[in-house]
C-alpha positions in Angstrom: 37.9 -27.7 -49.7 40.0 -24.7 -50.1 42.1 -23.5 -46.9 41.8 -19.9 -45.9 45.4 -17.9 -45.3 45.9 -16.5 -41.9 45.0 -13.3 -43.5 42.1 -13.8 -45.4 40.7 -15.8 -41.9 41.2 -12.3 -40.3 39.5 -10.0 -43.0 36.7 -12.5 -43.1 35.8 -12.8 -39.3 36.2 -9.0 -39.4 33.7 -8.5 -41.5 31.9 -10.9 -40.1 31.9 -8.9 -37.1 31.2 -5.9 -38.2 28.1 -7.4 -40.0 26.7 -8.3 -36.7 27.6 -5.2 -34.6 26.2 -3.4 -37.6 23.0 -5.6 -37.0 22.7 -4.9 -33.3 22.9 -1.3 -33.8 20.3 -1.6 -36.3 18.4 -3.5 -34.0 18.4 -1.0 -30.9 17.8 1.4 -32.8 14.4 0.3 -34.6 13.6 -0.6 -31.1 14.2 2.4 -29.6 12.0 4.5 -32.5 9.6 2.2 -32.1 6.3 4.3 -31.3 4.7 3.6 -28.0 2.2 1.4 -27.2 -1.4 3.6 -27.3 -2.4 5.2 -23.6 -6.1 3.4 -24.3 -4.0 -0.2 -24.4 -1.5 0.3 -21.9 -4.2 1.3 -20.1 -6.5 -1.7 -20.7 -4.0 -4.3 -20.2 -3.0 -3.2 -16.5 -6.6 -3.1 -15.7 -6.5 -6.8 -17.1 -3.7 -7.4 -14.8 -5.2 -6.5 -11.9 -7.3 -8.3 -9.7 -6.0 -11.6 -7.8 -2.6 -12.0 -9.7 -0.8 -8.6 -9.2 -0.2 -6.2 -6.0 0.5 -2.8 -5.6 2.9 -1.8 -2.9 4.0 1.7 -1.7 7.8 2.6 -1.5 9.2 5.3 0.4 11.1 7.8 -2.0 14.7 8.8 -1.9 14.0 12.3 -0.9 12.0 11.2 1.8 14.8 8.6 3.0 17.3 11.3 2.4 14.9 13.7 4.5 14.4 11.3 7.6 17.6 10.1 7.5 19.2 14.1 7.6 16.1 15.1 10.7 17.9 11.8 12.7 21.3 12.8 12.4 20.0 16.2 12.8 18.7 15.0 16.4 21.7 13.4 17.6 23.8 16.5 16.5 21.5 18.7 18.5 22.5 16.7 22.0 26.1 16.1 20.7 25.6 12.0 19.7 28.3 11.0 16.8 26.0 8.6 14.8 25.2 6.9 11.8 21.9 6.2 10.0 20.3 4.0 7.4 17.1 3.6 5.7 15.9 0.7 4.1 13.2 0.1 1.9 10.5 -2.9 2.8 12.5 -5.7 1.4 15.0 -4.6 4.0 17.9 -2.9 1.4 19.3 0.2 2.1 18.2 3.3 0.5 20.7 5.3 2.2 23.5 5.4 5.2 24.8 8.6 6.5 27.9 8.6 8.4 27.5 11.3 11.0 31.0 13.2 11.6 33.0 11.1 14.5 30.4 8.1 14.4 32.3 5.2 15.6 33.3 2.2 12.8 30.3 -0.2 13.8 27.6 2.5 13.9 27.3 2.2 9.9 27.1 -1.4 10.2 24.5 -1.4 13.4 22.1 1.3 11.6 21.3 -0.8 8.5 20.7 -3.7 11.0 19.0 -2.0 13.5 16.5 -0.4 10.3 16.3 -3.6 8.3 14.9 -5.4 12.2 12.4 -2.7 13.1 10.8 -3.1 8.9 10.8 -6.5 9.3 8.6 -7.4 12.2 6.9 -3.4 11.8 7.9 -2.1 15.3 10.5 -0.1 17.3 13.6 -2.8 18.0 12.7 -1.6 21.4 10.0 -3.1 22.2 11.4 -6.3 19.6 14.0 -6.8 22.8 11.4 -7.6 25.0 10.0 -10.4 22.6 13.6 -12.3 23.0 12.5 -13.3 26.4 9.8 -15.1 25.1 11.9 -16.5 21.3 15.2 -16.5 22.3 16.5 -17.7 18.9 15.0 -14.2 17.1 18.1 -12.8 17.6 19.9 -15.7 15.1 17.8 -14.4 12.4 20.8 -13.1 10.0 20.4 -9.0 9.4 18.4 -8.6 13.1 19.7 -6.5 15.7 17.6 -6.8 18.6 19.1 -3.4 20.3 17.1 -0.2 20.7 17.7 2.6 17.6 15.2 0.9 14.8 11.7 2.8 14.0 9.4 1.4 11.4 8.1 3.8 8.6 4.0 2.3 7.7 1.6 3.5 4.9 -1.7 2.4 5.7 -0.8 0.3 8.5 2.1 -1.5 6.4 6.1 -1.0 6.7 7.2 0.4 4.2 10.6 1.5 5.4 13.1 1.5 8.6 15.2 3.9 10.0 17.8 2.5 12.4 20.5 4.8 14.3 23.3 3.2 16.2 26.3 5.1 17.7 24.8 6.7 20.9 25.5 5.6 24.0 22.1 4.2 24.7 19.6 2.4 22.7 16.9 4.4 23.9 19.0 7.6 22.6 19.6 5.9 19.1 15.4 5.1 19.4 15.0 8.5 19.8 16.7 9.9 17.0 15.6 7.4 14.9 11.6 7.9 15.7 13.2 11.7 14.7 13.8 10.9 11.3 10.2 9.1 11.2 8.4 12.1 12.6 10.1 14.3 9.9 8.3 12.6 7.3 5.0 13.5 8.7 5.6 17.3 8.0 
């Protein structure tokens, strides 16, 4: 067998190269002219899927985080609170964290923990306090923060979302900017 010069090793993997890239491209693009699967058996084959092995959840939107999240920090601003708020979505990962102007460094922090608690167990991290009384070791539950400022967002009876607030001086202040940005969503 015949060895290949440096040069003609180059010119051949380059062309061997470009013969694949040129596939790829090929590739995508039958893919992406592919036509569409018919309405009829799109439609057919998530009816098929439904039933016991598939479930339908309800997500809150960006807008809608973006509009609770702005009616809290519009709260706070209105009594003179420096704060920061999150919203997370029902697996507990943020959607969205505003910064208020002059919120302190662990209010960012605080907010997603404080929203991510109140989604998880579906109530205010208010009344959550009160359960550590009773289970102690809630509070070693890693993204909890069993302080007030965390209001659930439910569809149907279901949490779909949280909003958390943290930077006030209070809990019960952060709470009630929080249930603010809840109450917004109603309108």
């Amino acid at each position: 067998m015949q060895k290949l010069s440096r040069r003609s090793t180059v010119l051949t993997g380059g062309a061997v190269l470009a013969a694949v890239a040129a596939g790829t491209v090929g590739a995508v693009s039958a893919n992406a002219s592919a036509p569409a699967a018919p309405a009829a058996a799109t439609a057919t084959a998530a009816a098929a899927a439904k039933g016991s092995t598939t479930t339908t959840t309800t997500h809150l939107t960006l807008a809608s985080a973006t509009k609770a999240a702005e009616a809290a920090l519009d709260a706070a601003k209105k009594e003179n609170q420096k704060v920061s708020v999150a919203v997370v979505d029902r697996d507990g990962n943020t959607i969205l964290t505003l910064r208020g102007d002059g919120a302190g460094p662990q209010a960012y922090e605080a907010a997603q923990k404080k929203a991510f608690t109140a989604v998880s167990w579906n109530a205010p991290t208010s009344e959550l306090v009160k359960r550590l009384d009773k289970a102690p070791t809630l509070k070693d539950i890693p993204g909890t923060l069993f302080l007030g400022g965390g209001a659930p967002v439910a569809a149907g009876g279901a949490p779909i979302a949280g909003v958390g607030v943290a930077g006030a001086p209070s809990g019960d202040l952060d709470e009630k900017f929080a249930r603010a940005g809840v109450d917004a969503l109603g309108k």
